[in-house]
C-alpha positions in Angstrom: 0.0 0.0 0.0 3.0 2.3 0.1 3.8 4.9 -2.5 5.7 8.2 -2.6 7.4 9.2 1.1 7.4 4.8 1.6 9.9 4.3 4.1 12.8 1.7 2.9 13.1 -0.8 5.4 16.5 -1.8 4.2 17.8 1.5 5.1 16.0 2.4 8.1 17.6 2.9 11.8 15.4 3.8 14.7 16.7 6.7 16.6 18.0 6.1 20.2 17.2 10.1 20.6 14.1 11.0 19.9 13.8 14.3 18.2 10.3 15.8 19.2 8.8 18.6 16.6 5.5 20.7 17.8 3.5 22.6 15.2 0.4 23.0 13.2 -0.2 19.6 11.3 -1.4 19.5 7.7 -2.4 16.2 6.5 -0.3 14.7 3.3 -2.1 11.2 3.1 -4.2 9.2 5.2 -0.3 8.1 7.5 1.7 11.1 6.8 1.5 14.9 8.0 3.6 17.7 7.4 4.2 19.6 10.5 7.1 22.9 10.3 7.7 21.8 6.8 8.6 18.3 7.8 7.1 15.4 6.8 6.4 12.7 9.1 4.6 9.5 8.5 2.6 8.0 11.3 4.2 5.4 13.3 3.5 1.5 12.8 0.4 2.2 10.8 -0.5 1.6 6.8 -3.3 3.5 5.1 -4.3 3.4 1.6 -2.6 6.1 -1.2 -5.5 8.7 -2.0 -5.6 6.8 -5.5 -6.5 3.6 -3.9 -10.0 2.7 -2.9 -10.4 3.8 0.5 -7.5 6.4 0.7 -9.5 9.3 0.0 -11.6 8.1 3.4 -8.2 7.9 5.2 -7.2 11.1 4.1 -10.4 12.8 5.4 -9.8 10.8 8.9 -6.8 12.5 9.1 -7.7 15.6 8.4 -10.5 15.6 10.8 -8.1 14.2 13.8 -4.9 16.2 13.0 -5.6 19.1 10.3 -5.0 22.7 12.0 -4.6 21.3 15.0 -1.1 21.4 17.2 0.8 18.2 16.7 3.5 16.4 19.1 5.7 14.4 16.3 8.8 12.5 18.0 10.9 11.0 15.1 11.2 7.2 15.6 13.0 6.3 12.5 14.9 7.6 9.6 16.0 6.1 6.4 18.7 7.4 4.1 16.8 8.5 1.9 15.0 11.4 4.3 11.4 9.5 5.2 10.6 10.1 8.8 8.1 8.2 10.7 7.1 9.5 14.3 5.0 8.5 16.8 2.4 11.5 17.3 -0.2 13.1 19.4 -3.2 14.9 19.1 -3.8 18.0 21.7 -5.7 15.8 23.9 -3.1 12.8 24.0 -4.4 10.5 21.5 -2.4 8.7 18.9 -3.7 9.3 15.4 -2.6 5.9 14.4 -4.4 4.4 16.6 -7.6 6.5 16.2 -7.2 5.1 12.4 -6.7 1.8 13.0 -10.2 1.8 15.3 -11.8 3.1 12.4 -10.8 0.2 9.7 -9.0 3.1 7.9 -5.5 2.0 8.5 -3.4 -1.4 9.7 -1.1 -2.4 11.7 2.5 -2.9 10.2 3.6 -4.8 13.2 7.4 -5.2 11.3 7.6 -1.2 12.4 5.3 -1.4 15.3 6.1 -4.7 17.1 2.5 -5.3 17.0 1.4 -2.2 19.0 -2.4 -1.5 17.1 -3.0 -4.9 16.0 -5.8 -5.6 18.7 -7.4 -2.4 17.8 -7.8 -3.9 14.2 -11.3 -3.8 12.9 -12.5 -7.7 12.4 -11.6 -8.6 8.0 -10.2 -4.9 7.5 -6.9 -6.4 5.8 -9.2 -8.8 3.7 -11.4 -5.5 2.9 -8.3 -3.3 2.1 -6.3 -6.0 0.2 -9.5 -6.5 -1.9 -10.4 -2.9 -2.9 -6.6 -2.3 -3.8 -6.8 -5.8 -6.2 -10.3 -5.0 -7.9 -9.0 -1.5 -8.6 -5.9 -2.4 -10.1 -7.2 -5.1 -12.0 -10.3 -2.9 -12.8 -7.8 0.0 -14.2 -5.8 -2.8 -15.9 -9.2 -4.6 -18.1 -10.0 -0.5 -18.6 -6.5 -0.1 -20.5 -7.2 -3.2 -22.9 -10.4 -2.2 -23.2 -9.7 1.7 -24.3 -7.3 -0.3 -26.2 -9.4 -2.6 -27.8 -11.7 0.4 -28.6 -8.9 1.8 -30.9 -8.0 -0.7 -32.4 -9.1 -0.8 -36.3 -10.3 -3.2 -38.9 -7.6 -3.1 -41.7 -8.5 -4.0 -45.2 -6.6 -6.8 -45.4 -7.9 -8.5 -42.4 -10.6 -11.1 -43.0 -13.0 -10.3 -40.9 -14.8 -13.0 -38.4 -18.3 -13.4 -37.2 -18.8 -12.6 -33.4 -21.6 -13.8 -31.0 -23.6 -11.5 -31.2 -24.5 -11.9 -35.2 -21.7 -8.8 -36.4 -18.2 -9.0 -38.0 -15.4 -8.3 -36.4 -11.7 -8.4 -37.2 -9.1 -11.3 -36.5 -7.2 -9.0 -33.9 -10.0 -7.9 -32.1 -11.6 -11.5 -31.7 -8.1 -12.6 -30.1 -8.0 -9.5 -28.0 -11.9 -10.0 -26.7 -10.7 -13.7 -26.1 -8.0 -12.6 -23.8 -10.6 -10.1 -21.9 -12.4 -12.4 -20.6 -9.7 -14.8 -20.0 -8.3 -12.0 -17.8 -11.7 -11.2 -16.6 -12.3 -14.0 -15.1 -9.1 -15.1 -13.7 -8.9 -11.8 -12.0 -12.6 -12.2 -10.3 -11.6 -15.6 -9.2 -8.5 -14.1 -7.4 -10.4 -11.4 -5.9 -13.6 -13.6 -4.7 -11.3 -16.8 -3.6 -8.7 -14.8 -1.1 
């Protein structure tokens, strides 16, 4: 579920001295704010990218919990490459990771967090989250071959074939219809047998 700001595990250290940073959050994603100008993702927590399903609902979570409001970050590791996850704190002491884990909008990444939010894991959430990010892909994947097959032309020296439906159709779209729902299928059997 990572994308841009993903922290590389190979690289990362945890810091023996934490460096704490207070300031007016602004919410990046649904696990990353940017408070003084610094950019720190949540600690032990995975939410959805805002193109995945779900990630725009993670994103507005955050914004309601953090957005505006004076944030405690205390840097818990660093990779080389600049990522920064921290554990932080809402004015009133809560832990934003947490608070998105109870609302099935975010899981536990207990390599990171030694397991610290996986009880407050709403029952099938990885299930529900795995799901939605394999229909989408595979949803945005049958759209390209689709658009595809859309452009695709009947050339003059193509013999063209009968289809099911009672029309003509050419040789390369038949195959490429073929391989749809080959793909089609194979990819809803995936998704409804995990």
């Amino acid at each position: 579920m990572r994308g841009r700001g993903e922290l590389h595990a190979a690289t990362a250290h945890s810091i023996t001295l934490r460096r704490a940073l207070d300031g007016t959050a602004y919410v990046t994603d649904g696990d990353t704010v940017t408070i003084q100008k610094t950019q720190k993702r949540l600690f032990g927590i995975d939410a959805l990218e805002l193109h995945h399903p779900y990630g725009k609902k993670a994103n507005w979570a955050m914004v309601h919990l953090c957005q505006g409001h004076n944030i405690r970050a205390e840097t818990t590791i660093e990779d080389e490459y600049g990522c920064t996850v921290a554990k932080c704190f809402l004015p009133d002491g809560r832990d934003p990771s947490e608070e998105l884990v109870k609302q099935g909008l975010a899981i536990d990444w207990p390599k990171f967090s030694g397991g610290k939010y996986s009880n407050h894991e709403v029952a099938g959430i990885r299930k529900k989250l795995w799901r939605a990010d394999a229909c989408q892909k595979a949803a945005c994947m049958l759209g390209k071959i689709l658009t595809h097959e859309r452009t695709l032309k009947v050339k003059k020296h193509e013999r063209p074939i009968p289809d099911s439906h009672g029309g003509l159709q050419c040789c390369k779209a038949a195959s490429l219809k073929r391989t749809l729902l080959v793909a089609g299928r194979v990819m809803a059997i995936i998704v409804l047998n995990f």
